[in-house]
C-alpha positions in Angstrom: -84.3 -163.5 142.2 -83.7 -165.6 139.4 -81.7 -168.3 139.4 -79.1 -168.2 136.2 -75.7 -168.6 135.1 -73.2 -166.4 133.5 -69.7 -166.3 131.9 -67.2 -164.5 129.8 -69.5 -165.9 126.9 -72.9 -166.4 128.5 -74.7 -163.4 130.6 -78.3 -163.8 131.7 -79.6 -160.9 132.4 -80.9 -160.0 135.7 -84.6 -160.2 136.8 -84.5 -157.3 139.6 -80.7 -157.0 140.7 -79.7 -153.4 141.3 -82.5 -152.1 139.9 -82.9 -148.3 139.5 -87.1 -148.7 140.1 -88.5 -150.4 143.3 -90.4 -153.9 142.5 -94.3 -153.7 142.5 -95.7 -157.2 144.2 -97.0 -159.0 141.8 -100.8 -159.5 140.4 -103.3 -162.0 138.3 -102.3 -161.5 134.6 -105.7 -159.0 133.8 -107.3 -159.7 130.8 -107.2 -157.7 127.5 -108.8 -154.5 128.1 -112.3 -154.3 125.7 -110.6 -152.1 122.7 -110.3 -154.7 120.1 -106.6 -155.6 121.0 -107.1 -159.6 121.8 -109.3 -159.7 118.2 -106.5 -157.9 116.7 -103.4 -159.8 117.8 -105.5 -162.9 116.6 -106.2 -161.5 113.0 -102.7 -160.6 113.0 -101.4 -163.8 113.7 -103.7 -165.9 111.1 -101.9 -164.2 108.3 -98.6 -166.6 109.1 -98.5 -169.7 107.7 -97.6 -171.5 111.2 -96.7 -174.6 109.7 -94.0 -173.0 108.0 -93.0 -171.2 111.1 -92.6 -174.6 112.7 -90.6 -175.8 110.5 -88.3 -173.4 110.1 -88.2 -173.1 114.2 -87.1 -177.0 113.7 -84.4 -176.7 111.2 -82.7 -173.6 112.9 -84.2 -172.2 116.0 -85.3 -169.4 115.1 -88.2 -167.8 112.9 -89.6 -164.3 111.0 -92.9 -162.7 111.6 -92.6 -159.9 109.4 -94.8 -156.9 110.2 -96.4 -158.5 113.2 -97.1 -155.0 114.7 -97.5 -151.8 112.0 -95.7 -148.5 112.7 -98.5 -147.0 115.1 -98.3 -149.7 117.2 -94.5 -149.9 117.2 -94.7 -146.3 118.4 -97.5 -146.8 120.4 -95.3 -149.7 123.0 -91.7 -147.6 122.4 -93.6 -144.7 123.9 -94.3 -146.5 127.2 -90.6 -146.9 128.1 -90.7 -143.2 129.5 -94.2 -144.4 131.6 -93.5 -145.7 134.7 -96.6 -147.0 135.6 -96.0 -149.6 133.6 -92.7 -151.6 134.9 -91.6 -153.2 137.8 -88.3 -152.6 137.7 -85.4 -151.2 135.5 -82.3 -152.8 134.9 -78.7 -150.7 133.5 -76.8 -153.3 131.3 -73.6 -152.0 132.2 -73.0 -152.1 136.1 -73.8 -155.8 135.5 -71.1 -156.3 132.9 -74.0 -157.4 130.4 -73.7 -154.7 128.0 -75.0 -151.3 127.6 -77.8 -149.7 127.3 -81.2 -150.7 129.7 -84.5 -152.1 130.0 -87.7 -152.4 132.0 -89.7 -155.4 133.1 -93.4 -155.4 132.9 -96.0 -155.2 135.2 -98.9 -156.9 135.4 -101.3 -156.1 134.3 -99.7 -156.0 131.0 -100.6 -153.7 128.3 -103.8 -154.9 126.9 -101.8 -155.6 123.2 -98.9 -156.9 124.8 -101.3 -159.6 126.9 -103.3 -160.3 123.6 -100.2 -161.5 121.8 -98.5 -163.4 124.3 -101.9 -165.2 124.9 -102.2 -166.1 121.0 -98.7 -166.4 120.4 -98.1 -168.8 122.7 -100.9 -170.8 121.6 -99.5 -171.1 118.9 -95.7 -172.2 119.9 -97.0 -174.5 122.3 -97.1 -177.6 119.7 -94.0 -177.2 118.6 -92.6 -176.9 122.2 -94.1 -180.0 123.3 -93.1 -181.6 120.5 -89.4 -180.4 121.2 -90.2 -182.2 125.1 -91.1 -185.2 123.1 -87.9 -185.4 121.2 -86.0 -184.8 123.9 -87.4 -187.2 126.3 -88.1 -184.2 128.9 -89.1 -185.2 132.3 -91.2 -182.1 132.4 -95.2 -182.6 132.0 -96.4 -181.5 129.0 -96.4 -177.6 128.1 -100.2 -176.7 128.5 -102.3 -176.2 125.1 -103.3 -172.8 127.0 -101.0 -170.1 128.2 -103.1 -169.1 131.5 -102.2 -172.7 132.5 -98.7 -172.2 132.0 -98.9 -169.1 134.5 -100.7 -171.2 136.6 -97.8 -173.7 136.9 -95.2 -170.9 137.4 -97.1 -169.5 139.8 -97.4 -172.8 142.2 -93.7 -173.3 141.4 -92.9 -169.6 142.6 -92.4 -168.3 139.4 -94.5 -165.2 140.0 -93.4 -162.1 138.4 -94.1 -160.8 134.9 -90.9 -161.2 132.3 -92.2 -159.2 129.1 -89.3 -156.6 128.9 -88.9 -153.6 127.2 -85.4 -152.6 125.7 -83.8 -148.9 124.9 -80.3 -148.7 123.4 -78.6 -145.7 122.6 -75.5 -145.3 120.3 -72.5 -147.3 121.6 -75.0 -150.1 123.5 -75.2 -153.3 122.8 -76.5 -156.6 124.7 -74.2 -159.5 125.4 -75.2 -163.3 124.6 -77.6 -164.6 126.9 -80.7 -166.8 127.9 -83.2 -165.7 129.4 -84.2 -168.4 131.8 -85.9 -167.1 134.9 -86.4 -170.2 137.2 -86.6 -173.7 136.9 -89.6 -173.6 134.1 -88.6 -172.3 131.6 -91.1 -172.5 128.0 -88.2 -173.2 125.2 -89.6 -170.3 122.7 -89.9 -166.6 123.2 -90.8 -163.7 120.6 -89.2 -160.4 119.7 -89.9 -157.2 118.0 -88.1 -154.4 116.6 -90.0 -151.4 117.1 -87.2 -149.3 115.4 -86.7 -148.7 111.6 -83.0 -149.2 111.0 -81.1 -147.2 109.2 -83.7 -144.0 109.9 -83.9 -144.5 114.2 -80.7 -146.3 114.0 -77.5 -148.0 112.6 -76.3 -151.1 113.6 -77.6 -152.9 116.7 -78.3 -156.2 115.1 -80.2 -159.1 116.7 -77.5 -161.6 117.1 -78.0 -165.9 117.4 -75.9 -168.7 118.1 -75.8 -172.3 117.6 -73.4 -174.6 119.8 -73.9 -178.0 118.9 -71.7 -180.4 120.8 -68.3 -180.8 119.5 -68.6 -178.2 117.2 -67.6 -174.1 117.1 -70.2 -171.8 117.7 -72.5 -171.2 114.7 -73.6 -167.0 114.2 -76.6 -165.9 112.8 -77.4 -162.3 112.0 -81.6 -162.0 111.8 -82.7 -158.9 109.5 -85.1 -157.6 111.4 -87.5 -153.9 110.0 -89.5 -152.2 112.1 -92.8 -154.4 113.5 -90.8 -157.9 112.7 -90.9 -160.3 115.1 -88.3 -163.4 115.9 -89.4 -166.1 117.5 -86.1 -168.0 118.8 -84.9 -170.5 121.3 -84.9 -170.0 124.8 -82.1 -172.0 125.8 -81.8 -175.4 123.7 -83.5 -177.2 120.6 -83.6 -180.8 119.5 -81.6 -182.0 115.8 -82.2 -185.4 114.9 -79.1 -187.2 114.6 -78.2 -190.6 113.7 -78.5 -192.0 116.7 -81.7 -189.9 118.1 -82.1 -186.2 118.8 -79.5 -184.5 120.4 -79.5 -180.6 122.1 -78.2 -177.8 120.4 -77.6 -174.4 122.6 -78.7 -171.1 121.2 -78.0 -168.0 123.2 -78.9 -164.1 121.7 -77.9 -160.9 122.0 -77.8 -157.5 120.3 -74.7 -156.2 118.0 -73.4 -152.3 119.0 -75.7 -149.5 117.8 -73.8 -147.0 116.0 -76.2 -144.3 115.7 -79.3 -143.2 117.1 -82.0 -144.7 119.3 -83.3 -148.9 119.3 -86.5 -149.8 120.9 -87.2 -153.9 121.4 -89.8 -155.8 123.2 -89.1 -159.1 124.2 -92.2 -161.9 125.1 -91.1 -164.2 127.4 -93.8 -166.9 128.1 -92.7 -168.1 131.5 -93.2 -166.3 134.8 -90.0 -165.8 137.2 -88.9 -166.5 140.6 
């Protein structure tokens, strides 16, 4: 089980409490399987201008990749929700008090598109989260320039099962603010995609941010997000350079009420859990 906190105003959500589907034990992450998917995700992702993305990632926590998967693949991963083959375990929002609606964890081994991206995505994240470590005078090592060494440290620290999630809301769902933390290592930047079209799958269900910087009121974001976009946001915390040095800022997430219809989101998580 994880180990998290929760409030009136922060829920994490739960790795395997409850859950309605029985835990597989888990496995090495498998490689991408040979159908083009790991060349794919990487042509994808050199269309981003990553020192943009960077920046932006430092100025508010949060960043756009817009069309990062097209509507065939968006359908393609929705569609897997009703395979269970797939997941570990499912988890209903609302006999945890997080919200409604549900989701499934992953398996490994992952989809072969959903292991391509994390791979290259994370590549790509990690100098900006080892330059947040820096900044923030971590006592953590440095975050690996390669994400199967990051597994590698979850998995000595006990950090063994597979977070990629897959989310389903229906109308009148909605996801509470939360972190999704997962153990004691925990890399500070994670990735999600819409693979609904609002306003034609659904209405409302927002992706929701905010900012808490000390001795301040919460800050809200609302991220427009179309079908295939992806967010890349804080985990948990980000450095701002104040006067007198960097100082931590708190983000937490979470998902507005749908109003109509059906919302499909999967969430990349980097780290493994306990």
């Amino acid at each position: 089980m994880a180990k998290r906190t929760a409030s009136a105003a922060q829920v994490a959500l739960p790795l395997d409490a409850e859950a309605s589907a029985p835990l597989l034990q888990p496995t090495a992450p498998a490689k991408p399987d040979a159908d083009g998917a790991d060349v794919a995700s990487e042509a994808s992702l050199q269309r981003y201008d990553w020192a943009a993305v960077g920046s932006e990632l430092n100025r508010q926590g949060w960043g756009l990749l817009p069309g990062l998967l097209d509507a065939a693949q968006c359908q393609q991963m929705a569609a897997m929700y009703g395979e269970a083959a797939h997941f570990r375990s499912r988890i209903q929002m609302q006999r945890h008090a997080f919200g409604r609606g549900e989701y499934q964890y992953f398996a490994y081994p992952l989809p072969a598109l959903l292991q391509a991206l994390r791979t290259a995505l994370y590549a790509r994240l990690q100098p900006v989260a080892e330059q947040w470590r820096a900044q923030l005078a971590a006592a953590a090592p440095p975050w690996p320039a390669q994400h199967a060494a990051l597994l590698a440290q979850c998995h000595a620290a006990g950090q063994r099962r597979p977070t990629p999630l897959l989310l389903r809301y229906g109308a009148g769902d909605y996801n509470c603010l939360h972190q999704d933390l997962y153990g004691a290592l925990v890399f500070p930047l994670q990735v999600i995609v819409l693979l609904s079209q609002p306003g034609e799958d659904f209405d409302g269900g927002e992706l929701v941010l905010t900012e808490q910087r000390p001795r301040m009121q919460s800050r809200v974001q609302v991220l427009p997000l179309q079908r295939g976009d992806a967010a890349i946001i804080a985990v948990r915390e980000r450095p701002v350079r104040g006067t007198r040095g960097s100082y931590r800022v708190q983000h937490r997430h979470g998902v507005s009420t749908v109003l109509r219809g059906q919302r499909h989101t999967l969430g990349i998580v980097f780290h493994d859990a306990e």
